[in-house]
C-alpha positions as CSV (number, residue, x, y, z in Angstrom):
1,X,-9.9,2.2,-10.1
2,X,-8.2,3.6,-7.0
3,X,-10.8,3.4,-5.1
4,X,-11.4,0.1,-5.8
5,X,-8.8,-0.5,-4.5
6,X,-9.6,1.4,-1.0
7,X,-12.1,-0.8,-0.7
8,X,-10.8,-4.4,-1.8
9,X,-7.8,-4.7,-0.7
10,X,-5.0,-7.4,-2.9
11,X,-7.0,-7.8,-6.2
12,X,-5.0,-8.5,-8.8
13,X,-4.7,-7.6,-12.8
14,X,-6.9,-10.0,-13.8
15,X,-9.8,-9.4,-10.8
16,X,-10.1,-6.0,-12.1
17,X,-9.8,-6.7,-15.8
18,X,-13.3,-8.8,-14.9
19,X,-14.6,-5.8,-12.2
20,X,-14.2,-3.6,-14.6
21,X,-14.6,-5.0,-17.9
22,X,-11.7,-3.8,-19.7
23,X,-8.5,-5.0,-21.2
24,X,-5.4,-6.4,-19.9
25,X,-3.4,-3.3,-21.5
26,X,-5.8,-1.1,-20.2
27,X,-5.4,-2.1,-16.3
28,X,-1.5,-1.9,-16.7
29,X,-1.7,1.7,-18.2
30,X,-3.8,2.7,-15.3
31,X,-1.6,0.7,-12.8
32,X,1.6,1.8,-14.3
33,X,0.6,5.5,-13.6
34,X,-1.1,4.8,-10.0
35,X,2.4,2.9,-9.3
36,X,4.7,6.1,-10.9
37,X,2.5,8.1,-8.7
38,X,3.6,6.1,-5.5
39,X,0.0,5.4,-4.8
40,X,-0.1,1.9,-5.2
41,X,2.3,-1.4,-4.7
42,X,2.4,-4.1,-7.0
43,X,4.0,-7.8,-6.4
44,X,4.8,-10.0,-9.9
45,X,3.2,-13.2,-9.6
46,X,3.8,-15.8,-12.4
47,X,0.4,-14.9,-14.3
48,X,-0.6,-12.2,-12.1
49,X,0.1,-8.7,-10.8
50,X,-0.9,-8.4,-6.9
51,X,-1.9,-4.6,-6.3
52,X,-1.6,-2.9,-2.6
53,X,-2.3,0.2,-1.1
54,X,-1.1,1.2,2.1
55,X,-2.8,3.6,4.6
56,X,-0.1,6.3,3.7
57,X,-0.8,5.8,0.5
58,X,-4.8,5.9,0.3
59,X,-3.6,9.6,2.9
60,X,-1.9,10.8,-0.4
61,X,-4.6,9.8,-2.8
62,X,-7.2,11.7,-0.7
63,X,-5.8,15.0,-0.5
64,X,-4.6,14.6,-4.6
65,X,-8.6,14.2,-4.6
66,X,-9.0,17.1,-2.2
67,X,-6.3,19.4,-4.7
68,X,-8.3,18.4,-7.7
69,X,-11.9,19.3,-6.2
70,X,-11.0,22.6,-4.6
71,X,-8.7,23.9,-7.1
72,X,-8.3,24.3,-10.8
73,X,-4.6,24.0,-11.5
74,X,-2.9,22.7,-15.4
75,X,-0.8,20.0,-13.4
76,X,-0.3,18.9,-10.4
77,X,3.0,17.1,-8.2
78,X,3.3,14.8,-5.5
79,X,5.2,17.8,-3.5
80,X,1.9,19.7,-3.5
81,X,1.2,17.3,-0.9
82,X,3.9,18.7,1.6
């Protein structure tokens, strides 16, 4: 989902219920955790949710990739980043 997002930019809920071809419920679980995470930015709309992601914040996804492809660890924290 992230990385649908790299590459088109302000989609909304909805847009990516219909990209994707899953529910409502299932986009905001996934959205819920990308936004907990501090990789994503989301703007209320009356029957929408508007999803950004900054440059900073595509930075921070890219080494949580790089973490998770180089090394095998049971969690992992946003101050690994650091």
């Amino acid at each position: 989902m992230i990385e649908l997002l790299i590459k088109h930019p302000n989609l909304t809920n909805k847009e990516l219920t219909e990209i994707l071809h899953i529910s409502k419920s299932t986009v905001h679980i996934h959205l819920k955790k990308l936004w907990d995470a501090g990789l994503i930015n989301v703007s209320y709309f009356p029957h929408s949710l508007g999803i950004e992601i900054t440059n900073e914040q595509i930075r921070n996804y890219k080494k949580l990739e790089a973490l998770f492809n180089l090394e095998t660890r049971k969690t992992y924290h946003l101050s690994h980043l650091e």
